[in-house]
C-alpha positions in Angstrom: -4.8 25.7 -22.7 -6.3 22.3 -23.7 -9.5 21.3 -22.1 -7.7 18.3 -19.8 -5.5 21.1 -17.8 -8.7 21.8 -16.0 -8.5 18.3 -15.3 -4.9 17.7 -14.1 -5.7 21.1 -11.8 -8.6 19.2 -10.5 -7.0 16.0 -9.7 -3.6 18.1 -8.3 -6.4 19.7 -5.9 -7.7 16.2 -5.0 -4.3 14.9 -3.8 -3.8 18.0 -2.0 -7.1 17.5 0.2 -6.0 13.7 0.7 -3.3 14.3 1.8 -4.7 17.3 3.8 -6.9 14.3 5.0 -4.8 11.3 5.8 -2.7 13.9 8.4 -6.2 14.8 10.0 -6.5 10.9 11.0 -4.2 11.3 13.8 -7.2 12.5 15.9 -7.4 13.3 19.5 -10.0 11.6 21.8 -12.5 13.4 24.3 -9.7 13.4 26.9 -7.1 15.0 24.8 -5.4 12.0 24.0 -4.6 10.1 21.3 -7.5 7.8 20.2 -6.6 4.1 20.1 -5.8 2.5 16.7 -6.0 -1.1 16.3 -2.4 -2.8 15.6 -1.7 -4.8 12.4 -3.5 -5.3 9.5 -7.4 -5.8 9.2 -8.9 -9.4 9.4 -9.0 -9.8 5.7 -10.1 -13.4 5.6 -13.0 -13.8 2.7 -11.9 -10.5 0.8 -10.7 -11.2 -2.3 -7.9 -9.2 -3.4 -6.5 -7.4 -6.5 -3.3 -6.0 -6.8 -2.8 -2.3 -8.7 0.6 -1.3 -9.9 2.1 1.3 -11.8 0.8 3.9 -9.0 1.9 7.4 -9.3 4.2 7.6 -6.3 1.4 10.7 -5.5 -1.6 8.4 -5.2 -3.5 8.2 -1.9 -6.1 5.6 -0.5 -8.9 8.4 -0.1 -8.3 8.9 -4.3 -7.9 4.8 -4.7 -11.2 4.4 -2.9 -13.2 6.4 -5.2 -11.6 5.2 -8.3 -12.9 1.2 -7.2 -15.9 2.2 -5.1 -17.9 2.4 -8.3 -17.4 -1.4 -8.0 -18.8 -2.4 -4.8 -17.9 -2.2 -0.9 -14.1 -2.3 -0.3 -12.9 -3.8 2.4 -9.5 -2.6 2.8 -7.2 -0.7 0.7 -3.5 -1.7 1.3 -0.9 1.3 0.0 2.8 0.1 1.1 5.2 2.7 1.7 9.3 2.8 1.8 10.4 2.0 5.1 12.8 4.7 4.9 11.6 7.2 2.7 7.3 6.7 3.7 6.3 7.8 0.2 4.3 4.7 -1.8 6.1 2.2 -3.5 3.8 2.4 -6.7 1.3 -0.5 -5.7 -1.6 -1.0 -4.2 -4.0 -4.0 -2.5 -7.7 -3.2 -2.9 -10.1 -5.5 -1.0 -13.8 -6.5 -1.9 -16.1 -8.2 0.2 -17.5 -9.4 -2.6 -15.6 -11.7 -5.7 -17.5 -10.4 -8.0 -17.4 -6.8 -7.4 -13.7 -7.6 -7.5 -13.4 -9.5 -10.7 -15.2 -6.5 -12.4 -13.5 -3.7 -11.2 -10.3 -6.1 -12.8 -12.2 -6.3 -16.0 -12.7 -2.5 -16.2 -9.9 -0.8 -14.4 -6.9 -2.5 -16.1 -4.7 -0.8 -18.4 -6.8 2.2 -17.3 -4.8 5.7 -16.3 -4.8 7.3 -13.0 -2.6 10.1 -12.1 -1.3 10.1 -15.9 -0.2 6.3 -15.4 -1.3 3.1 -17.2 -2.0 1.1 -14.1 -1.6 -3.1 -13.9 -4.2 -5.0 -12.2 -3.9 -8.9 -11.5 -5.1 -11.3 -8.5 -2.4 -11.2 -6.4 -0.2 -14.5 -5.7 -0.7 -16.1 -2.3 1.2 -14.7 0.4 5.0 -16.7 1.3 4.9 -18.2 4.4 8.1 -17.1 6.5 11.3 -18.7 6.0 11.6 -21.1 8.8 13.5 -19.1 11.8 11.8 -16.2 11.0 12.9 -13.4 8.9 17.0 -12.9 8.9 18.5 -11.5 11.9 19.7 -14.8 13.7 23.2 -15.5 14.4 25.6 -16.7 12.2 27.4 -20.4 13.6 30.8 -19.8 14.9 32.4 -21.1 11.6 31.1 -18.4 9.9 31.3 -15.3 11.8 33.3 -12.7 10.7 35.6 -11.6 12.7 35.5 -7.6 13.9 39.8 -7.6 14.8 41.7 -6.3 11.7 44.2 -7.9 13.0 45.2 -11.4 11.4 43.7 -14.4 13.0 45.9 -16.6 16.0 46.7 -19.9 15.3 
């Protein structure tokens, strides 16, 4: 036994009490009820933003925040998960109040390894506005529907 298994036990033990910790945030209130969450994301306007990837699929926010803590106050810590599956998609949004807290932990936290991974960190590219019409989902013009008969088209 090498002297990093006591290590990878630790950190197997830390995901478990994330975890353990991000199912404890749905909270009742004093009534019994749910408590109230606020919808959408955070107002994130003056954060500045870096952008983690190569995530293990295992890492939480609770075990992000106190990797980049060390840096200065976070903001906001965005994980996305598979719309289908829930599990992370491997990348991460960290949020600093402060640029220079944010620059730094770039400096000192890329090509660093969490959870056994090399991770990537970069400034993230601005967000793309929406096509115009929205996001897909409209209808299609009349010459180019497709038709749901098997049957050969009338002329």
């Amino acid at each position: 036994m090498s002297r990093y298994d006591d290590r990878r036990d630790d950190r197997r033990d830390d995901r478990r009490d994330d975890r353990r910790d991000d199912r404890r945030d749905d909270r009742r209130d004093d009534r019994g009820g749910r408590e109230e969450r606020p919808k959408g994301p955070p107002n994130t306007d003056g954060m500045h933003s870096i952008k983690i990837d190569n995530l293990a699929y295992e890492t939480s926010k609770n075990f992000l925040e106190r990797e980049f803590n060390e840096f200065g106050d976070i903001g906001d810590i965005y994980l996305p998960k598979h719309r289908d599956t829930g599990k992370s998609r491997g990348f991460a949004f960290v949020r600093f109040y402060n640029k220079r807290d944010a620059e730094t932990a770039m400096d000192k936290m890329d090509g660093a390894r969490i959870d056994g991974r090399e991770i990537r960190i970069s400034v993230p590219s601005e967000r793309r506005a929406p096509p115009p019409g929205g996001f897909g989902g409209g209808r299609r013009s009349r010459s180019h529907s497709r038709s749901r008969s098997r049957s050969p088209r009338r002329r």
